[in-house]
PDB file of N, CA, C and O in Angstrom:
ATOM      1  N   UNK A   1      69.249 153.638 132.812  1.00  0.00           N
ATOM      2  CA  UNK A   1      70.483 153.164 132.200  1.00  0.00           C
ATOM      3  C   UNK A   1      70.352 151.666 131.915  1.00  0.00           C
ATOM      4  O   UNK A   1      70.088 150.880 132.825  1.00  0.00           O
ATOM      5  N   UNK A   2      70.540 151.267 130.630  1.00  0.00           N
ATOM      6  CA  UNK A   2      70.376 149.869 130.447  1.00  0.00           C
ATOM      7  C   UNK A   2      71.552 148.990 130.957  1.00  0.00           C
ATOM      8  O   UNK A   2      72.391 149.814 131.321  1.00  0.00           O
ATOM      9  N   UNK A   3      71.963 147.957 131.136  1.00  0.00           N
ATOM     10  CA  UNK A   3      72.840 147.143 131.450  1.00  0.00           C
ATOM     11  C   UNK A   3      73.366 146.680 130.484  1.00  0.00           C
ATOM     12  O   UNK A   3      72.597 146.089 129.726  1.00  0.00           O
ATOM     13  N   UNK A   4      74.987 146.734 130.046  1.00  0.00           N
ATOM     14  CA  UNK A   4      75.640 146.388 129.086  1.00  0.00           C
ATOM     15  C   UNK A   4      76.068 144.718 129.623  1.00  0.00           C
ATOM     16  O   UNK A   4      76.219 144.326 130.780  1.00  0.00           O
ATOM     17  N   UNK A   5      76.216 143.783 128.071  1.00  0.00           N
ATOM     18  CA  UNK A   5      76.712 142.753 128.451  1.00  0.00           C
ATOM     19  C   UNK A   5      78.104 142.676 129.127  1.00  0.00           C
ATOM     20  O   UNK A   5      77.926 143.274 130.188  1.00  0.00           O
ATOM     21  N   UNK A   6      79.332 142.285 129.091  1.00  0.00           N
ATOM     22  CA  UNK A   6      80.495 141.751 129.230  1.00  0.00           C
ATOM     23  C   UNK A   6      81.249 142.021 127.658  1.00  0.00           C
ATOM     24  O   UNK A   6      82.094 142.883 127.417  1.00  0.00           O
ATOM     25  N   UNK A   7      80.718 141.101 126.773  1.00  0.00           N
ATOM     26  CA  UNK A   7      80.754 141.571 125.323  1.00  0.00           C
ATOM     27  C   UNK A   7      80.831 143.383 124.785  1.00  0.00           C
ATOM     28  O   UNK A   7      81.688 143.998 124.150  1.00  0.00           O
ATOM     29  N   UNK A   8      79.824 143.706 125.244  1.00  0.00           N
ATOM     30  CA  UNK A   8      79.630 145.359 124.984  1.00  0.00           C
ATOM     31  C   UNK A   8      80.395 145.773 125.383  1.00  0.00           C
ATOM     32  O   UNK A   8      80.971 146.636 124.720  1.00  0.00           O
ATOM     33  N   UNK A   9      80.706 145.560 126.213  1.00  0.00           N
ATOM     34  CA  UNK A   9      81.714 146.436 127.632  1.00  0.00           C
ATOM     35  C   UNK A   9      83.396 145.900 126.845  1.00  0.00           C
ATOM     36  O   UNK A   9      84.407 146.568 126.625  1.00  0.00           O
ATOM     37  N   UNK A  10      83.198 144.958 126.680  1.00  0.00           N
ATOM     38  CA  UNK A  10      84.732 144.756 126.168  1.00  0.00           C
ATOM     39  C   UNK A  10      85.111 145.440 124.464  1.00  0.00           C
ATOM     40  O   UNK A  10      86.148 145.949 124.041  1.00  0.00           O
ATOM     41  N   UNK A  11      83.916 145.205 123.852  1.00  0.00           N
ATOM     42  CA  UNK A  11      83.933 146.302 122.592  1.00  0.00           C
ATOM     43  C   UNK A  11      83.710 147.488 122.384  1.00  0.00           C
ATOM     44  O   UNK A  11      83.807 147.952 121.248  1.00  0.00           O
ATOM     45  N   UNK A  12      83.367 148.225 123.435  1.00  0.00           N
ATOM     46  CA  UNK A  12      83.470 149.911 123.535  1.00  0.00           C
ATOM     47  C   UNK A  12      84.997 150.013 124.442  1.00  0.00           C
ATOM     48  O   UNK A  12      85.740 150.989 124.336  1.00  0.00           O
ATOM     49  N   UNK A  13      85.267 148.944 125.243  1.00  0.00           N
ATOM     50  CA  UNK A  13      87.347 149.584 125.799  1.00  0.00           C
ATOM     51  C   UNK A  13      87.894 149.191 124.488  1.00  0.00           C
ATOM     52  O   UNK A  13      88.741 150.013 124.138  1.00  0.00           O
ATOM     53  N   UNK A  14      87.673 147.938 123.358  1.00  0.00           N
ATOM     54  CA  UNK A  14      88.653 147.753 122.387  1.00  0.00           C
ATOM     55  C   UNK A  14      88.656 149.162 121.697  1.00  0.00           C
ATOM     56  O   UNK A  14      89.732 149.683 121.406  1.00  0.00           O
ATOM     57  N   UNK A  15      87.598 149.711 121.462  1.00  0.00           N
ATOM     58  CA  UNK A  15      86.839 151.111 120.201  1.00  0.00           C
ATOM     59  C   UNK A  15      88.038 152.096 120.761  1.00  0.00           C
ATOM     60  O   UNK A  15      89.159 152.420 120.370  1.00  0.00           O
ATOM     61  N   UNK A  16      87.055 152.447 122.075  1.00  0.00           N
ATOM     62  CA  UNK A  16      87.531 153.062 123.036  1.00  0.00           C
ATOM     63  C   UNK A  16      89.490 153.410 123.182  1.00  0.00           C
ATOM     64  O   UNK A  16      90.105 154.428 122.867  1.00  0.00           O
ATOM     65  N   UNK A  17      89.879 152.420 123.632  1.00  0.00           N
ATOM     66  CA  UNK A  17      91.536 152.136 123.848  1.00  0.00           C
ATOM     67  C   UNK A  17      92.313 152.626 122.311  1.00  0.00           C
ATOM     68  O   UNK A  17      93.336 153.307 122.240  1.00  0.00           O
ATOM     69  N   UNK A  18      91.742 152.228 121.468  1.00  0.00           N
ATOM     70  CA  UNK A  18      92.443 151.763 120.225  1.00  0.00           C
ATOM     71  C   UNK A  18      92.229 153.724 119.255  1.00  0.00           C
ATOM     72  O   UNK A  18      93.012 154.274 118.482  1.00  0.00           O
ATOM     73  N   UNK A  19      91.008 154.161 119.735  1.00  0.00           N
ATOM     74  CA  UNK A  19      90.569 155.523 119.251  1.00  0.00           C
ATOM     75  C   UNK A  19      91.554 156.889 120.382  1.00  0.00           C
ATOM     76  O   UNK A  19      92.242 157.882 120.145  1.00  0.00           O
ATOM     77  N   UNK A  20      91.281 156.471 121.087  1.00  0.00           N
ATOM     78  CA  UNK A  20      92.168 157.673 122.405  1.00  0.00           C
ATOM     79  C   UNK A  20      93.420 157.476 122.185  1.00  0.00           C
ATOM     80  O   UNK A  20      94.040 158.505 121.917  1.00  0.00           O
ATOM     81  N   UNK A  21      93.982 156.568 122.202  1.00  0.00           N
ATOM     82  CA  UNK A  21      95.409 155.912 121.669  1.00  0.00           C
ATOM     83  C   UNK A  21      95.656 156.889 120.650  1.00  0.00           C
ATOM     84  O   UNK A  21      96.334 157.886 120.896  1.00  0.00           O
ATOM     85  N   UNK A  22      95.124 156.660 119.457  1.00  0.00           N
ATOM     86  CA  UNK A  22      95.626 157.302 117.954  1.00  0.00           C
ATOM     87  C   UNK A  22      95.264 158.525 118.373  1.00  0.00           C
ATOM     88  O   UNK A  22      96.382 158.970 118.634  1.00  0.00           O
ATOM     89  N   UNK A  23      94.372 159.557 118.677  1.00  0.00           N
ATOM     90  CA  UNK A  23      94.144 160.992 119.198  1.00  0.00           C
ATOM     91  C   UNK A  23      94.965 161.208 119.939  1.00  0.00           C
ATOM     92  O   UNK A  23      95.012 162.394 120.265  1.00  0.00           O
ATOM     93  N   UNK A  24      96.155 160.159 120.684  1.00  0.00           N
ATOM     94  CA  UNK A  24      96.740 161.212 121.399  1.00  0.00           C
ATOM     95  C   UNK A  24      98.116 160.951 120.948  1.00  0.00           C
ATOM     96  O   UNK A  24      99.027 161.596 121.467  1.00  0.00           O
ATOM     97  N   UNK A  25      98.380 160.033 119.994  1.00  0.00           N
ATOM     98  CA  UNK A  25      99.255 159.984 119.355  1.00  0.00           C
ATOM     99  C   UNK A  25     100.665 158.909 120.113  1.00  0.00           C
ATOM    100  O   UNK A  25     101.881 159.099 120.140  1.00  0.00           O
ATOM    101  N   UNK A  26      99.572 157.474 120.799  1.00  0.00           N
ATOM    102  CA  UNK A  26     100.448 156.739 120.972  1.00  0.00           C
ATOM    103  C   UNK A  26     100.317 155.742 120.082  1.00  0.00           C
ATOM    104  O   UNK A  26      99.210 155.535 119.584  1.00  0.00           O
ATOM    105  N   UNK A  27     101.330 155.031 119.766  1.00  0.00           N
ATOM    106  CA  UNK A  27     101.817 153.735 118.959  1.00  0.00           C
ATOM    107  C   UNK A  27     101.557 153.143 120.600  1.00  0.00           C
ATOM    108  O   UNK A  27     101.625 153.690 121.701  1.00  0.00           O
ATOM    109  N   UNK A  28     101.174 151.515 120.070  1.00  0.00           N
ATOM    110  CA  UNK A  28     101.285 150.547 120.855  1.00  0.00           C
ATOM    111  C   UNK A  28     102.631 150.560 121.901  1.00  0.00           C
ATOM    112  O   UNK A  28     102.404 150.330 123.089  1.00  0.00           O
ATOM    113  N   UNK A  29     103.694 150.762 121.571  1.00  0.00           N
ATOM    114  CA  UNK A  29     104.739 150.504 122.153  1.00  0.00           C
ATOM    115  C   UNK A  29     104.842 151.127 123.346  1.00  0.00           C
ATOM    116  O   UNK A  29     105.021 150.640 124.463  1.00  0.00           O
ATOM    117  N   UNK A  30     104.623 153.025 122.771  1.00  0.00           N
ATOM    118  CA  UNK A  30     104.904 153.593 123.258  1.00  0.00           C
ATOM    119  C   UNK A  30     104.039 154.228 124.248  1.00  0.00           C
ATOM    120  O   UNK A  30     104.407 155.231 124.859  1.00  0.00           O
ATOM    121  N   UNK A  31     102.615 153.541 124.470  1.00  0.00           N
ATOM    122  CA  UNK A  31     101.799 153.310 125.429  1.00  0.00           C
ATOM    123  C   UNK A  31     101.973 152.280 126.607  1.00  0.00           C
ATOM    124  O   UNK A  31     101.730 152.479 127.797  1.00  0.00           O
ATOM    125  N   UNK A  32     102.396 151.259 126.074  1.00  0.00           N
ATOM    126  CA  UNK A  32     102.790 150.285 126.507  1.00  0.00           C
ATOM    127  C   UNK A  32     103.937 150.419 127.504  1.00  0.00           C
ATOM    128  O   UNK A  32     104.119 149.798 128.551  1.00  0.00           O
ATOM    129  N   UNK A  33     104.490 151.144 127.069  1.00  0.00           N
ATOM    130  CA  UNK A  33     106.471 151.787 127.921  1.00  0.00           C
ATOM    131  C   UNK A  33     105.191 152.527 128.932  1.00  0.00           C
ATOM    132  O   UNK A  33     104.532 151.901 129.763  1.00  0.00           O
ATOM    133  N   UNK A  34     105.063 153.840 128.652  1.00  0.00           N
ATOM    134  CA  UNK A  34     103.905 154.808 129.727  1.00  0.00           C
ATOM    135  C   UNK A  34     103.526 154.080 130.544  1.00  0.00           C
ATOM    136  O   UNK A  34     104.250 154.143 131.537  1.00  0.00           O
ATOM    137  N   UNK A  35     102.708 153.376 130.642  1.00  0.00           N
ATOM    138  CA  UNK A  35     101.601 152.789 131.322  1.00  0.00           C
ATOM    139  C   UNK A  35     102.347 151.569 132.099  1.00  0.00           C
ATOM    140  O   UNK A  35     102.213 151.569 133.322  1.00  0.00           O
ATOM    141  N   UNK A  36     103.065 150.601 131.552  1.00  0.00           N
ATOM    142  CA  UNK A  36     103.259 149.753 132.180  1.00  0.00           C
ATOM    143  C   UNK A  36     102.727 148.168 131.772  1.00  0.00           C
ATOM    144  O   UNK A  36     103.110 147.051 132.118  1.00  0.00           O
ATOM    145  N   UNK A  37     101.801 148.588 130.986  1.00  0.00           N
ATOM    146  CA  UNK A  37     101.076 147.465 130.616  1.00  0.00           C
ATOM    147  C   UNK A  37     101.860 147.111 129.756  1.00  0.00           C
ATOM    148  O   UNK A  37     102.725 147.873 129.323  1.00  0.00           O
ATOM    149  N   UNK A  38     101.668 145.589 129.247  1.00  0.00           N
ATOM    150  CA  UNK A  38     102.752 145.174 128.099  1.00  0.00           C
ATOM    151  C   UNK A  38     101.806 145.262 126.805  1.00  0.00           C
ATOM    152  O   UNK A  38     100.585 145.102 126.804  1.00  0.00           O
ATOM    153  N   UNK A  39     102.595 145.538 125.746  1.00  0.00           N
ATOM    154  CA  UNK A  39     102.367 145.580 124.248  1.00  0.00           C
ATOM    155  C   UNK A  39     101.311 144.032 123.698  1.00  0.00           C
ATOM    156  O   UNK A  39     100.225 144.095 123.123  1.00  0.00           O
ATOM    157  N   UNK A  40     101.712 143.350 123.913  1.00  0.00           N
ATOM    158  CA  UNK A  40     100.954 142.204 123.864  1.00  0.00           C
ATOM    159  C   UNK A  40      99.064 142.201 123.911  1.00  0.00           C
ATOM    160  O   UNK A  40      98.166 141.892 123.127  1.00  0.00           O
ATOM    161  N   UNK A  41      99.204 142.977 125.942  1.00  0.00           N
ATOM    162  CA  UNK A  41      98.488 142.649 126.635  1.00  0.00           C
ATOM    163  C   UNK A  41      97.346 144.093 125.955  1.00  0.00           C
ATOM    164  O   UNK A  41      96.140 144.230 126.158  1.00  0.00           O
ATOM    165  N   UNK A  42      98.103 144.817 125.291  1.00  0.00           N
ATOM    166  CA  UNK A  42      97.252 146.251 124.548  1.00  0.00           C
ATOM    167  C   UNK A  42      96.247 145.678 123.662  1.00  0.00           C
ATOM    168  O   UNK A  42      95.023 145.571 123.736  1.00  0.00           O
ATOM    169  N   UNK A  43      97.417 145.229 122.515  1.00  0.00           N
ATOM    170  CA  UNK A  43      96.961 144.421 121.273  1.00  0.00           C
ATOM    171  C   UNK A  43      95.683 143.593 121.614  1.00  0.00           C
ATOM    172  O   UNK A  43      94.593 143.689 121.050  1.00  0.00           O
ATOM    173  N   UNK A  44      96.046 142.699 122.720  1.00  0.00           N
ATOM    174  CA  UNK A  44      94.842 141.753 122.990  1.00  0.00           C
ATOM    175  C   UNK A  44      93.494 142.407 123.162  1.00  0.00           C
ATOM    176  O   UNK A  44      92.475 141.994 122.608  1.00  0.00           O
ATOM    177  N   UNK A  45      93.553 143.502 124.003  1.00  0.00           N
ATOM    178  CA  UNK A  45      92.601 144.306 124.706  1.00  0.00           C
ATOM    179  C   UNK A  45      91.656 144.698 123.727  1.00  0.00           C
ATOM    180  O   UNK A  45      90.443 144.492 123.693  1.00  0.00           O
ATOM    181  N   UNK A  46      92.781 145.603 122.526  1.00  0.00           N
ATOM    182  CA  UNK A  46      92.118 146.143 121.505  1.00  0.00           C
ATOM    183  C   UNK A  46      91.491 145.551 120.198  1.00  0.00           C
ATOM    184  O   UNK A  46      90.945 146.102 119.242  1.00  0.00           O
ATOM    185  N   UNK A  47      91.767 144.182 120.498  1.00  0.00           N
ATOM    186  CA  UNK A  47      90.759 142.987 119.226  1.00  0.00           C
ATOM    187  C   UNK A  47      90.222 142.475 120.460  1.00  0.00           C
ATOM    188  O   UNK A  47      90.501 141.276 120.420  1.00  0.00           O
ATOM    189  N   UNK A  48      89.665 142.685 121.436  1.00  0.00           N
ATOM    190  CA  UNK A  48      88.357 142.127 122.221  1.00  0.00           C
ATOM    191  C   UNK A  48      89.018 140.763 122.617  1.00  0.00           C
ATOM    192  O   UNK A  48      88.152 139.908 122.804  1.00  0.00           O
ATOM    193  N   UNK A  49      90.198 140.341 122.786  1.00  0.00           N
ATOM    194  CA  UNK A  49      90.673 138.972 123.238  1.00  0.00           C
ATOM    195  C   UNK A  49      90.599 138.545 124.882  1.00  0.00           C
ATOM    196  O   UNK A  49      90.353 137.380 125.194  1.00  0.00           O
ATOM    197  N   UNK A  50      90.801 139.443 125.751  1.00  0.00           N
ATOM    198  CA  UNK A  50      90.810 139.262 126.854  1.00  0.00           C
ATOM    199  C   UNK A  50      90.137 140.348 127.717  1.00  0.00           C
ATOM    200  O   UNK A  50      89.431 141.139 127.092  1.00  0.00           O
ATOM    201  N   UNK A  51      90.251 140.536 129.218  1.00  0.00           N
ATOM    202  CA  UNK A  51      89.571 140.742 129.843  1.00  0.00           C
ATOM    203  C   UNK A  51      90.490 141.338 130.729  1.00  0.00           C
ATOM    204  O   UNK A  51      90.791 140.670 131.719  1.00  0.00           O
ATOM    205  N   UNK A  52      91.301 143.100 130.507  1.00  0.00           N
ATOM    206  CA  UNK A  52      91.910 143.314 131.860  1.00  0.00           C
ATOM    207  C   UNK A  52      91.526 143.392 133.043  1.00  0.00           C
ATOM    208  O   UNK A  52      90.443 142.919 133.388  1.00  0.00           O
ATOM    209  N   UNK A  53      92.310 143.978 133.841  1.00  0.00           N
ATOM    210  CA  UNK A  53      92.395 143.726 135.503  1.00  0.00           C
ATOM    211  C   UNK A  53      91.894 145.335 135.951  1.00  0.00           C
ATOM    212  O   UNK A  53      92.411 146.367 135.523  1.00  0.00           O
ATOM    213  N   UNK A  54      90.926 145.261 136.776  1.00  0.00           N
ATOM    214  CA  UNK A  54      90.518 146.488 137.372  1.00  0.00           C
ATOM    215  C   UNK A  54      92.345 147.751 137.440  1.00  0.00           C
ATOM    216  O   UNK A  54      92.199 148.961 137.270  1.00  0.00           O
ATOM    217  N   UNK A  55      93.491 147.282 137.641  1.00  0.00           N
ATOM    218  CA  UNK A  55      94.746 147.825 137.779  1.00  0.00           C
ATOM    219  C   UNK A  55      95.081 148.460 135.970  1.00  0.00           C
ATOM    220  O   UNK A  55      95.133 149.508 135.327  1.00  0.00           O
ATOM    221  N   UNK A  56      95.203 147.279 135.846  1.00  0.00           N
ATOM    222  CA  UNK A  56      95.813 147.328 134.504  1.00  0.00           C
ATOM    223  C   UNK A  56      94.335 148.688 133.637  1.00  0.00           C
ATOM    224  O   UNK A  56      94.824 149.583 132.947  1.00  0.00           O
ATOM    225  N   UNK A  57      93.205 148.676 133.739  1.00  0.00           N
ATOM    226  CA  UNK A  57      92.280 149.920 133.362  1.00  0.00           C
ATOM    227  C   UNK A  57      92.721 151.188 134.005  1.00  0.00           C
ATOM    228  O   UNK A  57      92.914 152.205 133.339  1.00  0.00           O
ATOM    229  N   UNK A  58      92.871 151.140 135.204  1.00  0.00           N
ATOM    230  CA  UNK A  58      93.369 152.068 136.025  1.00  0.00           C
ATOM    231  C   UNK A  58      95.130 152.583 135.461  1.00  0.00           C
ATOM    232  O   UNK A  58      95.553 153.634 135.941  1.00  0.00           O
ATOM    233  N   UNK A  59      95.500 152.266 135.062  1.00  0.00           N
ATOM    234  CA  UNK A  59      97.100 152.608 134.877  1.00  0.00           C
ATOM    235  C   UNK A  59      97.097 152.963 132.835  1.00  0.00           C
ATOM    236  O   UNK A  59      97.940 153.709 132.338  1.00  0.00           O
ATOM    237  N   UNK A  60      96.229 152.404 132.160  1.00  0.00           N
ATOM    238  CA  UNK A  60      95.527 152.926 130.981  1.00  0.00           C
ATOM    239  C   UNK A  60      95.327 154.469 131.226  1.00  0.00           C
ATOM    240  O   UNK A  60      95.991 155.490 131.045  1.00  0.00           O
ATOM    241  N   UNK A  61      93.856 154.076 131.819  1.00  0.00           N
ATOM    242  CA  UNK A  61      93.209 155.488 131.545  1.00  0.00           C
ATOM    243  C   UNK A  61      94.344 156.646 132.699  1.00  0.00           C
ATOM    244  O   UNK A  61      94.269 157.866 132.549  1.00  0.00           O
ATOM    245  N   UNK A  62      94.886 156.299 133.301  1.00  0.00           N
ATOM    246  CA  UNK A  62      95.694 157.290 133.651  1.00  0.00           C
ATOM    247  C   UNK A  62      96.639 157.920 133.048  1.00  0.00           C
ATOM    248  O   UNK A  62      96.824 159.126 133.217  1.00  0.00           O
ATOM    249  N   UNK A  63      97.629 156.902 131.973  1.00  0.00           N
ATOM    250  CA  UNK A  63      98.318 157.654 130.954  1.00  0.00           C
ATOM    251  C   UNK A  63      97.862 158.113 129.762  1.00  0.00           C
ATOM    252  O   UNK A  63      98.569 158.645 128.907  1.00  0.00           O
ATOM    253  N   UNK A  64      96.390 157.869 129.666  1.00  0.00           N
ATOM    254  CA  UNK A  64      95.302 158.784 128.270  1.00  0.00           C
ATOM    255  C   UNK A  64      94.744 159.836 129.087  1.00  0.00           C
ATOM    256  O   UNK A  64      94.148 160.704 128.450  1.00  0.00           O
ATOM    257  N   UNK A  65      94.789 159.969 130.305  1.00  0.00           N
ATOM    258  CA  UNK A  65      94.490 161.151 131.025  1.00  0.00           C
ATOM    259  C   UNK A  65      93.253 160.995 131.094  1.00  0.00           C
ATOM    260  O   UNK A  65      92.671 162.047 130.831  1.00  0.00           O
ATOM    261  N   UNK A  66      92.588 160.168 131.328  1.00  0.00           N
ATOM    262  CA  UNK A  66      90.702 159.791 130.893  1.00  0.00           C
ATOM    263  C   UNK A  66      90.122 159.317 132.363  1.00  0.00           C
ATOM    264  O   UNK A  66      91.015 159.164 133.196  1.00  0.00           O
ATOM    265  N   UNK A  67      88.705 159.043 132.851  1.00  0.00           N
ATOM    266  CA  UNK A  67      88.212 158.437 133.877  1.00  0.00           C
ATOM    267  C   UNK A  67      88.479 156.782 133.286  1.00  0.00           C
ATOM    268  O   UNK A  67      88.776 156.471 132.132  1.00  0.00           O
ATOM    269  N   UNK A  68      88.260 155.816 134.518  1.00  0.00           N
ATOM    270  CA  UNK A  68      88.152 154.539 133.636  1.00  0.00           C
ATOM    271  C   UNK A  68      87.041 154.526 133.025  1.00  0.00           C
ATOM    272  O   UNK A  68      87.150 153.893 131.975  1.00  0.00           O
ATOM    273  N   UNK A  69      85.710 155.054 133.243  1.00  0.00           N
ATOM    274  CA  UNK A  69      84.410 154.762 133.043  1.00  0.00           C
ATOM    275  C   UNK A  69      84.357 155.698 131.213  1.00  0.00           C
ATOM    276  O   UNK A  69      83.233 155.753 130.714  1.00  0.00           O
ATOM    277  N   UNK A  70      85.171 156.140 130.641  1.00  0.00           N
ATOM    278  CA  UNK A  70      85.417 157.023 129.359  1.00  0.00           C
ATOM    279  C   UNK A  70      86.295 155.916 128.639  1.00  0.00           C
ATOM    280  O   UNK A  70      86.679 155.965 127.470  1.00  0.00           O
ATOM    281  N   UNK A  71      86.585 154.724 129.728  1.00  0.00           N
ATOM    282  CA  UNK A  71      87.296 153.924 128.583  1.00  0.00           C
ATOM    283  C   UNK A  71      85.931 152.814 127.940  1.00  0.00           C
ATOM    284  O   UNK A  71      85.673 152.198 126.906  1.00  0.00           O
ATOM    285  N   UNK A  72      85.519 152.977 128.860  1.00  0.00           N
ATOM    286  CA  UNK A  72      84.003 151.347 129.019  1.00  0.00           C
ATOM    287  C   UNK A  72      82.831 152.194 128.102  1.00  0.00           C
ATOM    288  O   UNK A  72      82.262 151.613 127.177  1.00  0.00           O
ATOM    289  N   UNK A  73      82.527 153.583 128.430  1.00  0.00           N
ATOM    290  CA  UNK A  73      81.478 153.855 127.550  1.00  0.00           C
ATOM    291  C   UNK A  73      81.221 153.796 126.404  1.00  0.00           C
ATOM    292  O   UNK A  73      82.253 153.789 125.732  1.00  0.00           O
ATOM    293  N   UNK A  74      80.117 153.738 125.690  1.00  0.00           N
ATOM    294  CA  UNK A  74      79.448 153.189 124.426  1.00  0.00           C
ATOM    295  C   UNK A  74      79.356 154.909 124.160  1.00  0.00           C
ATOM    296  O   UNK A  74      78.784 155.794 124.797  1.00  0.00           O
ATOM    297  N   UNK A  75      80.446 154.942 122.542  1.00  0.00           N
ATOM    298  CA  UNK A  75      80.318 156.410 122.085  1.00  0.00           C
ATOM    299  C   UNK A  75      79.552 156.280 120.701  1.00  0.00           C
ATOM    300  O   UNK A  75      79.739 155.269 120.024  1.00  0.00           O
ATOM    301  N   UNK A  76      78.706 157.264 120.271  1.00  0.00           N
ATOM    302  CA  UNK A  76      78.074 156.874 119.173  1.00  0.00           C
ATOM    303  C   UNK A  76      78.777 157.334 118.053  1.00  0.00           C
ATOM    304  O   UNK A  76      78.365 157.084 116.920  1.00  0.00           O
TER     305      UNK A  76
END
């Protein structure tokens, strides 16, 4: 298994977040209400701006119904 940068890793959760999202048929908002996380803090996630919190992944992939490690992987 090769070692992904920080970079990689944050552009397969933006891919990632922003693709599972629309398949399951949330709008920002209304992910945002679910989860707990704020709308803002989505947006950011999903243009590669910041860097969530081991919690804040955890409370994601729980309302996409996903492992966290299905949010981080590199899909081809």
């Amino acid at each position: 298994m090769s070692q992904q940068t920080v970079e990689q890793l944050r552009a397969n959760l933006a891919a990632n977040l922003k693709s599972l999202r629309a398949a399951r048929g949330y709008a920002q908002d209304a992910l945002a209400l679910d989860s707990g996380v704020h709308r803002t803090m989505l947006s950011k996630i999903e243009r590669c701006l910041t860097n969530p919190s081991l919690s804040t992944l955890v409370r994601l992939a729980n309302t996409l119904d996903v492992a966290v490690s299905e949010l981080l992987q590199h899909r081809q």
